[in-house]
C-alpha positions as a Markdown table, in Angstrom:
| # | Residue | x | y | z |
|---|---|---|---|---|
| 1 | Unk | -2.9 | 9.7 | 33.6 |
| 2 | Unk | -1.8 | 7.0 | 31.3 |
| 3 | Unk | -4.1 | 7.9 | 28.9 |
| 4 | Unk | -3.2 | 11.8 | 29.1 |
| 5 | Unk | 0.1 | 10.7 | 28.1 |
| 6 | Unk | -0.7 | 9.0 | 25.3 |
| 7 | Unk | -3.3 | 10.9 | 23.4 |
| 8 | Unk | -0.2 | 13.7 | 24.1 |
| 9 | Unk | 2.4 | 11.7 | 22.3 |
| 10 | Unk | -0.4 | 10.8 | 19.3 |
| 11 | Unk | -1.1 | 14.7 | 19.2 |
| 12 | Unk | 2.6 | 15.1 | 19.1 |
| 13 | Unk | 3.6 | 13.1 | 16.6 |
| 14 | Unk | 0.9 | 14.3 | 13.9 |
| 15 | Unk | 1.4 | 17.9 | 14.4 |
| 16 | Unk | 5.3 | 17.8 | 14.7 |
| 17 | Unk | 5.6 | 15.2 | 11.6 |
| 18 | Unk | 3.3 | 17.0 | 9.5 |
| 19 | Unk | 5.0 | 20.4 | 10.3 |
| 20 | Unk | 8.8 | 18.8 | 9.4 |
| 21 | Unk | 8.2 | 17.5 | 5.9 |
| 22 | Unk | 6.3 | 21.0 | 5.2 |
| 23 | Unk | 9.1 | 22.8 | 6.2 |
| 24 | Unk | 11.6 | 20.8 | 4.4 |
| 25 | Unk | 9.9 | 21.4 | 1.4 |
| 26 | Unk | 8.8 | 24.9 | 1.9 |
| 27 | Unk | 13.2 | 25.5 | 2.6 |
| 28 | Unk | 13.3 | 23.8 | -1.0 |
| 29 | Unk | 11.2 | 26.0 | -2.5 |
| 30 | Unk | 12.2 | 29.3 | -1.5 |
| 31 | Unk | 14.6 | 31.2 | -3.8 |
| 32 | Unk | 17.2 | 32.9 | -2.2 |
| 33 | Unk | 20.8 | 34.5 | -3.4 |
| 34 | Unk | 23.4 | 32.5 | -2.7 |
| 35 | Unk | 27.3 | 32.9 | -2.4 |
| 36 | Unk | 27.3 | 34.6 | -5.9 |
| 37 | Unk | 24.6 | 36.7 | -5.7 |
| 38 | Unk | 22.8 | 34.8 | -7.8 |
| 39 | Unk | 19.3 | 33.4 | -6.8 |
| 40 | Unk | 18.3 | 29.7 | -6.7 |
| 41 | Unk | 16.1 | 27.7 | -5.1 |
| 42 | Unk | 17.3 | 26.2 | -1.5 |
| 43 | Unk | 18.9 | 22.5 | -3.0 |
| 44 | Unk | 20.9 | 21.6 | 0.0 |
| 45 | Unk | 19.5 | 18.0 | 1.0 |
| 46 | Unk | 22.3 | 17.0 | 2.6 |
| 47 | Unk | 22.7 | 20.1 | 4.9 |
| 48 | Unk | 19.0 | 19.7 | 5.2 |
| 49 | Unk | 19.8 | 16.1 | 6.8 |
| 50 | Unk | 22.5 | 17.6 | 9.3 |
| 51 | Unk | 20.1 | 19.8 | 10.7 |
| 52 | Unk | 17.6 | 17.4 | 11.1 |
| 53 | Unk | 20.2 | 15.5 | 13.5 |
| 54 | Unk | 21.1 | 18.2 | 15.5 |
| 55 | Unk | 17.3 | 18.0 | 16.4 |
| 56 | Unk | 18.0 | 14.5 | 17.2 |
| 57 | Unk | 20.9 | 15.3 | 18.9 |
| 58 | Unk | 18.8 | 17.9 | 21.1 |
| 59 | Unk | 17.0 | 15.0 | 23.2 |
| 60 | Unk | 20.3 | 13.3 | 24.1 |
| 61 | Unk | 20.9 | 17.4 | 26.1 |
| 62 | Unk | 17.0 | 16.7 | 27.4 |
| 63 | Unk | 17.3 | 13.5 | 28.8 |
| 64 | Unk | 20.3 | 14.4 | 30.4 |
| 65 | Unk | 18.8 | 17.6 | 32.1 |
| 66 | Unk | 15.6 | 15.4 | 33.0 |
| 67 | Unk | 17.5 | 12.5 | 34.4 |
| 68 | Unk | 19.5 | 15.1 | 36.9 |
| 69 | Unk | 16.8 | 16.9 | 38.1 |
| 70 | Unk | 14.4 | 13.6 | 38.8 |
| 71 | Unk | 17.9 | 12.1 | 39.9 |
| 72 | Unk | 18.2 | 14.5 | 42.6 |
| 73 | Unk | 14.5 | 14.4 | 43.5 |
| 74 | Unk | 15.7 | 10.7 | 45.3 |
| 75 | Unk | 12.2 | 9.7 | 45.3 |
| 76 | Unk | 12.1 | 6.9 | 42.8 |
| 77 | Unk | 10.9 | 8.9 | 40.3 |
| 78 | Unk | 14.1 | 8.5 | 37.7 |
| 79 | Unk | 12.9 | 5.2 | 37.0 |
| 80 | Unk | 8.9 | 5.9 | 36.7 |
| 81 | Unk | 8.8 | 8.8 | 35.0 |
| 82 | Unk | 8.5 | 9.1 | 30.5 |
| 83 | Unk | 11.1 | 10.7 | 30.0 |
| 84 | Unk | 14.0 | 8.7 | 31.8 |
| 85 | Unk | 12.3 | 5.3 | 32.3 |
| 86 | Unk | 13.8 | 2.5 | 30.8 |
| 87 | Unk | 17.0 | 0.6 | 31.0 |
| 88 | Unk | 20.9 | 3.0 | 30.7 |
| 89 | Unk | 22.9 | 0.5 | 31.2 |
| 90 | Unk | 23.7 | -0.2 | 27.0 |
| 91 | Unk | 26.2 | 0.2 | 24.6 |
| 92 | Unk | 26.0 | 3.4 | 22.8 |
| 93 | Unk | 27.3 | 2.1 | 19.6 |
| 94 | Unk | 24.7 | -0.8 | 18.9 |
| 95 | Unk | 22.7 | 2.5 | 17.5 |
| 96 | Unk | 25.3 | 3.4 | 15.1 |
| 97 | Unk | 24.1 | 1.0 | 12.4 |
| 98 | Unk | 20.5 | 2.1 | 12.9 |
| 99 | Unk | 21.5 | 5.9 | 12.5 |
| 100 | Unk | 23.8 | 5.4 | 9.2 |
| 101 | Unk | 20.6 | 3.9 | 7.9 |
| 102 | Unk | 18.7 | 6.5 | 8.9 |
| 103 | Unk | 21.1 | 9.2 | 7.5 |
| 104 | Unk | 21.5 | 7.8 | 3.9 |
| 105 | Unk | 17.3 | 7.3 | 4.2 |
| 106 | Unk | 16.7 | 10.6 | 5.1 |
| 107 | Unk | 19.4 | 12.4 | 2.6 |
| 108 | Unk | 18.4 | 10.3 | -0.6 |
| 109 | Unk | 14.5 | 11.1 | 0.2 |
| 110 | Unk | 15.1 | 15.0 | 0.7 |
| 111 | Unk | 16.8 | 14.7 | -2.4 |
| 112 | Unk | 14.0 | 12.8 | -3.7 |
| 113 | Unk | 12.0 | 15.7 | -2.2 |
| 114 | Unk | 13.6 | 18.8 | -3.9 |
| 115 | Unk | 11.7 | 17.3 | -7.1 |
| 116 | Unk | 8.6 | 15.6 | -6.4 |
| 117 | Unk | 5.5 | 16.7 | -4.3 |
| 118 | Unk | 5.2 | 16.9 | -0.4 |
| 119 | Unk | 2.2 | 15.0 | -0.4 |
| 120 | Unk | 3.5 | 12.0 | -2.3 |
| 121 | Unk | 7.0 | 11.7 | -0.5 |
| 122 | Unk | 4.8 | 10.7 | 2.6 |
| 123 | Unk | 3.2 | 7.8 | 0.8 |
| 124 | Unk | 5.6 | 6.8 | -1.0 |
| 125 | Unk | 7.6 | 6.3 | 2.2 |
| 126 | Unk | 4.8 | 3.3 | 2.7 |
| 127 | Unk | 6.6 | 1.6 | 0.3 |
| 128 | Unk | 8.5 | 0.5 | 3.8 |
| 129 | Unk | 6.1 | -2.4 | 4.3 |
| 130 | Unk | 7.1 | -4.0 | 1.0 |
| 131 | Unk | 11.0 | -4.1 | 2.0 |
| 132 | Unk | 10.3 | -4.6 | 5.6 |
| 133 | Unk | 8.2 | -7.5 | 5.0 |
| 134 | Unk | 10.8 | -9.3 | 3.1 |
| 135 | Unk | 13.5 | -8.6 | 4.5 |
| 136 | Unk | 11.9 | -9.6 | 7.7 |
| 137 | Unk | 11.6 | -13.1 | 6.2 |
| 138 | Unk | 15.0 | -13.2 | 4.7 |
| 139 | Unk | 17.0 | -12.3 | 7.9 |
| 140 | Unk | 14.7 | -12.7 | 10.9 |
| 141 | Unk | 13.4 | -15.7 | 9.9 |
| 142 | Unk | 9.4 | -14.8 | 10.3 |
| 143 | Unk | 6.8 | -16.6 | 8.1 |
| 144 | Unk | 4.4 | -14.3 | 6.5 |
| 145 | Unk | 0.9 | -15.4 | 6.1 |
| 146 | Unk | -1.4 | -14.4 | 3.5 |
| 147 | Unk | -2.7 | -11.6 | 5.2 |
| 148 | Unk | 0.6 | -10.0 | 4.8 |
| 149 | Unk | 1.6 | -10.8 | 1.6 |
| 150 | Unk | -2.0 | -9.2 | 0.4 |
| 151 | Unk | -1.2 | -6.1 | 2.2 |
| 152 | Unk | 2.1 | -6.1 | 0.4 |
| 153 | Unk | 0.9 | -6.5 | -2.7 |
| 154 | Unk | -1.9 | -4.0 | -2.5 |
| 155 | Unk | 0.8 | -1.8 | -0.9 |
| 156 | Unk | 2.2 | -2.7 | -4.1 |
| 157 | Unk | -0.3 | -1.2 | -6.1 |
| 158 | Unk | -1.0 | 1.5 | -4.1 |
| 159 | Unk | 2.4 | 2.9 | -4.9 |
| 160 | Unk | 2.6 | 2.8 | -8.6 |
| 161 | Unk | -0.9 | 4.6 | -8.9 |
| 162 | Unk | 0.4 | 7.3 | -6.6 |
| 163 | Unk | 3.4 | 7.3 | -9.3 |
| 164 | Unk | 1.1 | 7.3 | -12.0 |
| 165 | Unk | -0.3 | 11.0 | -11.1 |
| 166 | Unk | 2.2 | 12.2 | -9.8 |
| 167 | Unk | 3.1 | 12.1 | -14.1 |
| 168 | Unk | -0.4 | 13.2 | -14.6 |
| 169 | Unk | -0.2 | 15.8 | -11.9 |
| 170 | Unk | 3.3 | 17.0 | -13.1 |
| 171 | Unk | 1.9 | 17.5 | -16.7 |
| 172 | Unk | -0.8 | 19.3 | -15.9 |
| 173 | Unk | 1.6 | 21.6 | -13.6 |
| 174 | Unk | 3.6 | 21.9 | -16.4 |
| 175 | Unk | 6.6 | 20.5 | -14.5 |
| 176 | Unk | 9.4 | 18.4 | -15.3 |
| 177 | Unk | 8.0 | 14.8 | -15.8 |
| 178 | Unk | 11.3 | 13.3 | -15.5 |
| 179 | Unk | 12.3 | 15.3 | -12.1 |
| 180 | Unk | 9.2 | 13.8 | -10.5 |
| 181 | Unk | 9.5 | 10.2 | -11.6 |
| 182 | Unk | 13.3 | 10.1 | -10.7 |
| 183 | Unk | 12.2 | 12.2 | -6.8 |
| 184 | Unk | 9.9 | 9.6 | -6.4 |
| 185 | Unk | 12.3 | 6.7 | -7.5 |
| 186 | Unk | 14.4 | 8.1 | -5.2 |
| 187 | Unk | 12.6 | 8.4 | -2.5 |
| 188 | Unk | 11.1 | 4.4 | -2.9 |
| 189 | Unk | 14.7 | 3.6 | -2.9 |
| 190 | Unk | 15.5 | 5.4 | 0.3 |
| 191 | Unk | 13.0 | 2.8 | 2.1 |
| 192 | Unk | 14.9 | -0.3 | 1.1 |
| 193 | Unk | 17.6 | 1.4 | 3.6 |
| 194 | Unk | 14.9 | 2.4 | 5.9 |
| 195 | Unk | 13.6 | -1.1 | 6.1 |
| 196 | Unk | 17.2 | -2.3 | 6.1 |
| 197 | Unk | 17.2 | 0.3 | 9.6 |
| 198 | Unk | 13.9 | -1.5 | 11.1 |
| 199 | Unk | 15.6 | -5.0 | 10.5 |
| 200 | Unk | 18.1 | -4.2 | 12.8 |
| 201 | Unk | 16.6 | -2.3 | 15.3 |
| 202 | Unk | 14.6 | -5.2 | 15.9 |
| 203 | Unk | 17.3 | -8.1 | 16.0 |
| 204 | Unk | 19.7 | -6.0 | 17.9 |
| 205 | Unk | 18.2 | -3.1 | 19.9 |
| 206 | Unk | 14.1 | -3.7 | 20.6 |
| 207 | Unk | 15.1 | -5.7 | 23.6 |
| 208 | Unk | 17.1 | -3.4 | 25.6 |
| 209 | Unk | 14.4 | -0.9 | 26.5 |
| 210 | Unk | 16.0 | 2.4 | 26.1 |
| 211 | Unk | 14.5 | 5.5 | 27.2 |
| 212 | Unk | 12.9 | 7.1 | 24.5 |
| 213 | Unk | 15.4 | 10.7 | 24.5 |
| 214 | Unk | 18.4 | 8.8 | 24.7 |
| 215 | Unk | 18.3 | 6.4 | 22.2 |
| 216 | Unk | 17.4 | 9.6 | 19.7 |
| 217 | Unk | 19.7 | 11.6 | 21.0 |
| 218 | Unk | 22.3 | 8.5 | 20.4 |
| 219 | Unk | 21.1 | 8.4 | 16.9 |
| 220 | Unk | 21.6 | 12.1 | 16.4 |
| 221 | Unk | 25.0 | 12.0 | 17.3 |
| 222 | Unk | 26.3 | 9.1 | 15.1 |
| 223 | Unk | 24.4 | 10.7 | 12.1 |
| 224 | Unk | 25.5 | 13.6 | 12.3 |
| 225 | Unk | 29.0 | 12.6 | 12.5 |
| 226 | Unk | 28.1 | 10.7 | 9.1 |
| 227 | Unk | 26.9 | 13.3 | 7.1 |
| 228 | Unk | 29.3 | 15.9 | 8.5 |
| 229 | Unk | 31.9 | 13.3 | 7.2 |
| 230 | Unk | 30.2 | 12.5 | 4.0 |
| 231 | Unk | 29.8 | 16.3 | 2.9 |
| 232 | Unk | 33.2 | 17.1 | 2.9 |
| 233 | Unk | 33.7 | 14.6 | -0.2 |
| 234 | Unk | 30.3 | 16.1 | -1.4 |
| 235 | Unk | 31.7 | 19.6 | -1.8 |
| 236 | Unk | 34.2 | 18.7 | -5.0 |
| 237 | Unk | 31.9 | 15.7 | -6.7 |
| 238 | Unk | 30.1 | 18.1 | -9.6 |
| 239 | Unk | 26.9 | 17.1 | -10.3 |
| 240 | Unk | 24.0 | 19.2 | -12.6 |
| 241 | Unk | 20.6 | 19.8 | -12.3 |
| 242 | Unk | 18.1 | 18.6 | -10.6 |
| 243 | Unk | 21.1 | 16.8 | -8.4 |
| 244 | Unk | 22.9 | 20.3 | -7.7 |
| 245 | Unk | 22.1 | 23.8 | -7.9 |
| 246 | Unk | 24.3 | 25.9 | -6.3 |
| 247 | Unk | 26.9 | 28.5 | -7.5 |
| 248 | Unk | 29.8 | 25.4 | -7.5 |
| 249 | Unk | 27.6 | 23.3 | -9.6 |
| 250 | Unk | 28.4 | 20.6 | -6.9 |
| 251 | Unk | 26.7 | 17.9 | -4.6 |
| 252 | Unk | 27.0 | 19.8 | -2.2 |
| 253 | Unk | 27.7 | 23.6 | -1.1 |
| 254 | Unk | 28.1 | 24.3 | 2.4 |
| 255 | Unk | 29.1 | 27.7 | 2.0 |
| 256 | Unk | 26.7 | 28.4 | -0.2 |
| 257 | Unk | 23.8 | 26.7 | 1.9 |
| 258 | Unk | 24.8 | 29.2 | 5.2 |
| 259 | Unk | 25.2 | 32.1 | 2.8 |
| 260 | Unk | 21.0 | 30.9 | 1.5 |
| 261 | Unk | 20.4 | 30.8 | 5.6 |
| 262 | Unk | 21.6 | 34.2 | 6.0 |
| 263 | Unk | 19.9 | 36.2 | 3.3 |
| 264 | Unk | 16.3 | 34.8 | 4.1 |
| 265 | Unk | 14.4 | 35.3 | 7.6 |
| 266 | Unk | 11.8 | 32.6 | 5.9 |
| 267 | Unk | 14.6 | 29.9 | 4.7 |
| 268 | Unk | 15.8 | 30.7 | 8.0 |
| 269 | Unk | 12.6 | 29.6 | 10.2 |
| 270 | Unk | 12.2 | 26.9 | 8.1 |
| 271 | Unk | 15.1 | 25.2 | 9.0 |
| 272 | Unk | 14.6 | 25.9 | 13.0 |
| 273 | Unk | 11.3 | 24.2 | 12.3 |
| 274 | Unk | 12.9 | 21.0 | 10.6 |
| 275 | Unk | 15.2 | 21.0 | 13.7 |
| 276 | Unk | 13.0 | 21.4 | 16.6 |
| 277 | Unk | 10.1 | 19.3 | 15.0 |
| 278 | Unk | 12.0 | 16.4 | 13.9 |
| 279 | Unk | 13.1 | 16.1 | 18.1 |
| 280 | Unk | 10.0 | 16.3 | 19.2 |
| 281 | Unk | 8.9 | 13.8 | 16.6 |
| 282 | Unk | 11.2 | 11.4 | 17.1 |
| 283 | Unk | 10.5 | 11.1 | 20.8 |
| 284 | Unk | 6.8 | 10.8 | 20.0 |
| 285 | Unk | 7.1 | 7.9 | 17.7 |
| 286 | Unk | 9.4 | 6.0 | 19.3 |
| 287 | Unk | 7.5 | 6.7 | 22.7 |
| 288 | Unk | 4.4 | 5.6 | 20.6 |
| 289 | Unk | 5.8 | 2.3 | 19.8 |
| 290 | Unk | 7.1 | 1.5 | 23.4 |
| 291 | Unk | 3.7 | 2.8 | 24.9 |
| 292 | Unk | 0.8 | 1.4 | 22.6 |
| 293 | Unk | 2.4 | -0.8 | 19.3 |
| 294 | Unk | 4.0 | 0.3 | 15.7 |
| 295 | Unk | 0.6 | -0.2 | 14.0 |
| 296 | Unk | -0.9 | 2.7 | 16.0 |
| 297 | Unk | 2.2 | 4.6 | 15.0 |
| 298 | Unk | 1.3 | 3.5 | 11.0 |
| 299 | Unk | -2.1 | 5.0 | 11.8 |
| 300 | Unk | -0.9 | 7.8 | 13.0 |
| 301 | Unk | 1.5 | 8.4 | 10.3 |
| 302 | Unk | -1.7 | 7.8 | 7.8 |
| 303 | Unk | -3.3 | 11.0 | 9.8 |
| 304 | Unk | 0.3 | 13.2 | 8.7 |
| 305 | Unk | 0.1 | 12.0 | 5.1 |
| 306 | Unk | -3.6 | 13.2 | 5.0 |
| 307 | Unk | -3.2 | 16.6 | 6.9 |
| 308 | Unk | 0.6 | 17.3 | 4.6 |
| 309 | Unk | -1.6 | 16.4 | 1.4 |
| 310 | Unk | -4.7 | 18.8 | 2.3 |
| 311 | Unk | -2.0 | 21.2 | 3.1 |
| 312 | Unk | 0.2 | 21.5 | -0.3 |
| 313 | Unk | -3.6 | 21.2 | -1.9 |
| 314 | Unk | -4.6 | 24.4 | -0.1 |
| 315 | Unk | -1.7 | 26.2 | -0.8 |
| 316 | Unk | -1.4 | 25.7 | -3.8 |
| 317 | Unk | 1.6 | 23.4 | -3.7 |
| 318 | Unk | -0.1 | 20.5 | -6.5 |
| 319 | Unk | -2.9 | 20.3 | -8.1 |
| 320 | Unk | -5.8 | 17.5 | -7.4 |
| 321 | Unk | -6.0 | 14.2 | -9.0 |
| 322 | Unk | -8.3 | 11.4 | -8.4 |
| 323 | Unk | -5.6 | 9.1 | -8.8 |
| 324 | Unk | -3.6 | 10.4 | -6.0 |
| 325 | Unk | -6.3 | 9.8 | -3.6 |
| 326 | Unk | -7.0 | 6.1 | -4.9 |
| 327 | Unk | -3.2 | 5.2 | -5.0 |
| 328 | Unk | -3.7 | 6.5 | -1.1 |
| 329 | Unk | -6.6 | 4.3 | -0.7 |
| 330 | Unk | -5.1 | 1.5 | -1.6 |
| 331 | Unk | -2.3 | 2.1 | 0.4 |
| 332 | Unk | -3.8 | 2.6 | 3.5 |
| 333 | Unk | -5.6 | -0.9 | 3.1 |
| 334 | Unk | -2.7 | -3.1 | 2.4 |
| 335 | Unk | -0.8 | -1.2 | 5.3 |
| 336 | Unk | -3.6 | -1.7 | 7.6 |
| 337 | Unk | -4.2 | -5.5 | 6.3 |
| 338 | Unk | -0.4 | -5.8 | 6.9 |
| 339 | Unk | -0.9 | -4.5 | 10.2 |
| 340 | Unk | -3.7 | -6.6 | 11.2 |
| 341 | Unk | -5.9 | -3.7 | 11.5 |
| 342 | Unk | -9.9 | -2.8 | 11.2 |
| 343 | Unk | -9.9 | -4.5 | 7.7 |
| 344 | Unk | -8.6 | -8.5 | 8.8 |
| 345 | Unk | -11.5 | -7.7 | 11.9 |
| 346 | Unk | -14.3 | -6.8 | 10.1 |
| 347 | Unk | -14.1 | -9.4 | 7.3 |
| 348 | Unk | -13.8 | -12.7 | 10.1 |
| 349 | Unk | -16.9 | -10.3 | 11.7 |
| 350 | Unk | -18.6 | -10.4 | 8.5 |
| 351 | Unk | -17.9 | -14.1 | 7.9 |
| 352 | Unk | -19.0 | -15.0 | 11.4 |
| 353 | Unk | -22.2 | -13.1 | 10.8 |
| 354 | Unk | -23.1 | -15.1 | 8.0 |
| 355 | Unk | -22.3 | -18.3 | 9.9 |
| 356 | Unk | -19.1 | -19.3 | 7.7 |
| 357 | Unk | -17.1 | -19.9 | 10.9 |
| 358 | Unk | -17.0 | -19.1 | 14.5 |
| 359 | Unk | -15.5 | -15.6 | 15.5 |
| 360 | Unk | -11.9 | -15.8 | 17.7 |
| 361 | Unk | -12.6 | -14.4 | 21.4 |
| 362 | Unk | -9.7 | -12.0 | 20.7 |
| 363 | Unk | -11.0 | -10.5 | 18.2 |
| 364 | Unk | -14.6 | -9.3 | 19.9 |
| 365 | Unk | -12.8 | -6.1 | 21.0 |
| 366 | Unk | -9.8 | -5.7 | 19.7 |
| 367 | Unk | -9.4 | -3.0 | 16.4 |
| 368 | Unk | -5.5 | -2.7 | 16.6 |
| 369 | Unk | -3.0 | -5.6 | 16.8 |
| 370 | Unk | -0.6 | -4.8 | 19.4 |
| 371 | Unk | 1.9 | -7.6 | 18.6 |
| 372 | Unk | 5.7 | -6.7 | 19.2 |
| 373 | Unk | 6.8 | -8.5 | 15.9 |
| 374 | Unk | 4.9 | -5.5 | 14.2 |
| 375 | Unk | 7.6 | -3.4 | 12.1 |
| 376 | Unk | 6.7 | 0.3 | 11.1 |
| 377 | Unk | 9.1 | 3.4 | 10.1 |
| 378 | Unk | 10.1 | 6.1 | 12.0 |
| 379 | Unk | 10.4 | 8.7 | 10.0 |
């Protein structure tokens, strides 16, 4: 049953996080008339971001509903069951620092996202690792061995190839160079908050084993209540292109962005799918984490990147470079040598076989480190 559960949750999370990053970017690319009539493409990252919490804020509703009914069943099963397991007895606000993070994250990448490709805002979001890593040494005092600083640096390298053709890719494309460059930028940036996020989740909230809905639905509520805040100021700061494009030539257009919603059944479905995937993937990665580990949440997350990337290829979105799927490769090894997976196995397998040194008894089964001092995203 166990096992059901979990293969479930993996399923989950792959489908539901490919599907949201493809429909934030398939909301950015549809041109649609706004509050002046005039047609533009859908640049509303911000708005974008307020959606995505009400999906958040959706699970909160869930649990609720699933704690009465298994409440009432007075059977025990209130505190055995997925969906309401874990400890209620917390303070609410200890996730308001984790959700700010998360909403200035997730705004400065779907900005970063309006100008670069769907396929290389989820890698570059691997650039997590590299901030995570050191800020985990800087503030949570943890010593990081060789292995890690490898995967780090290879994570390192990984990244600027993936930069390198996105330019290449761009050119060919016959888009603007310096749109893509400053998306990706961006969207490297974002992770520094991300991994900022992680840090304190760890230090302040790992330990209090909140059910999975709840503590989403928490984090829903306190970002939305941030962005809603921070849009107001957004609707009179004028910016220009790439940055804005809406009939107000400001940050932000709120007005305009409903008006967009209204005059397109397509822009419309779009965001519906950003708001009910982003719930149910939410619940699955955090779920993920509490159930199995965070590094068989970074493999899963490797699975989205490939299936998002295959997608915008078929479609149309990009074009194929070799260099995209090196930078990739690259990637994927320093995050799983980060990790402590497949690769740091096989190598002291190797080693053993030709008789450098003995092999550890842990390691004559194991393929995934399930260590809790194992940091990954969640988003």
């Amino acid at each position: 049953m166990a096992m059901a559960y979990q293969t479930i949750l993996a399923v989950l999370m792959v489908i539901t996080g490919s599907f949201n990053t493809l429909s934030v970017k398939y909301a950015d690319k549809q041109i649609v008339p706004g509050s002046d009539g005039q047609p533009r493409h859908f640049n509303h990252p911000f708005m974008q971001s307020s959606f995505m919490f009400v999906g958040e804020m959706m699970c909160l509703l869930v649990f609720k509903v699933a704690f009465c009914y298994y409440n009432r069943r007075t059977d025990g099963s209130v505190d055995n069951n997925p969906l309401t397991k874990g400890s209620r007895t917390f303070n609410p606000t200890v996730l308001a620092i984790p959700a700010l993070c998360d909403m200035l994250a997730t705004t400065v990448m779907y900005i970063g996202l309006t100008m670069t490709y769907a396929s290389s805002f989820q890698m570059l979001r691997g650039a997590v690792i590299v901030f995570t890593g050191i800020f985990s040494v800087a503030f949570l005092n943890r010593e990081l061995g060789v292995r890690e600083w490898s995967g780090i640096s290879l994570v390192i390298v990984g990244l600027g190839i993936v930069g390198l053709s996105d330019i290449v890719t761009g050119n060919a494309d016959h888009t603007s160079v310096n749109s893509v460059i400053t998306g990706d930028l961006l969207i490297v940036c974002a992770q520094i908050i991300s991994s900022v996020q992680m840090v304190v989740e760890e230090k302040f909230v790992s330990g209090l084993d909140i059910p999975p809905l709840q503590a989403v639905g928490w984090e829903g509520i306190f970002g939305f209540l941030g962005i809603c805040l921070a849009i107001v100021p957004l609707n009179f700061i004028r910016a220009v292109p790439p940055f804005a494009d809406n009939s107000r030539g400001t940050l932000e257009d709120t007005l305009d962005a409903f008006v967009q919603i209204g005059n397109s059944g397509y822009l419309l479905m779009a965001i519906v799918g950003i708001t009910v995937s982003i719930a149910f993937f939410n619940f699955a990665g955090i779920s993920i984490t509490k159930e199995l580990s965070a590094t068989t949440r970074m493999i899963l997350d490797s699975v989205r990147t490939i299936l998002i990337w295959l997608f915008s290829l078929l479609f149309r979105w990009q074009a194929f470079h070799y260099l995209q799927l090196l930078g990739f490769a690259i990637l994927l090894i320093g995050m799983c040598c980060y990790n402590n997976i497949i690769i740091p196995q096989s190598i002291r397998k190797i080693q053993y076989r030709l008789g450098r040194h003995r092999q550890p008894a842990s390691d004559e089964v194991k393929v995934i480190n399930t260590a809790a001092d194992d940091v990954e995203e969640t988003r």
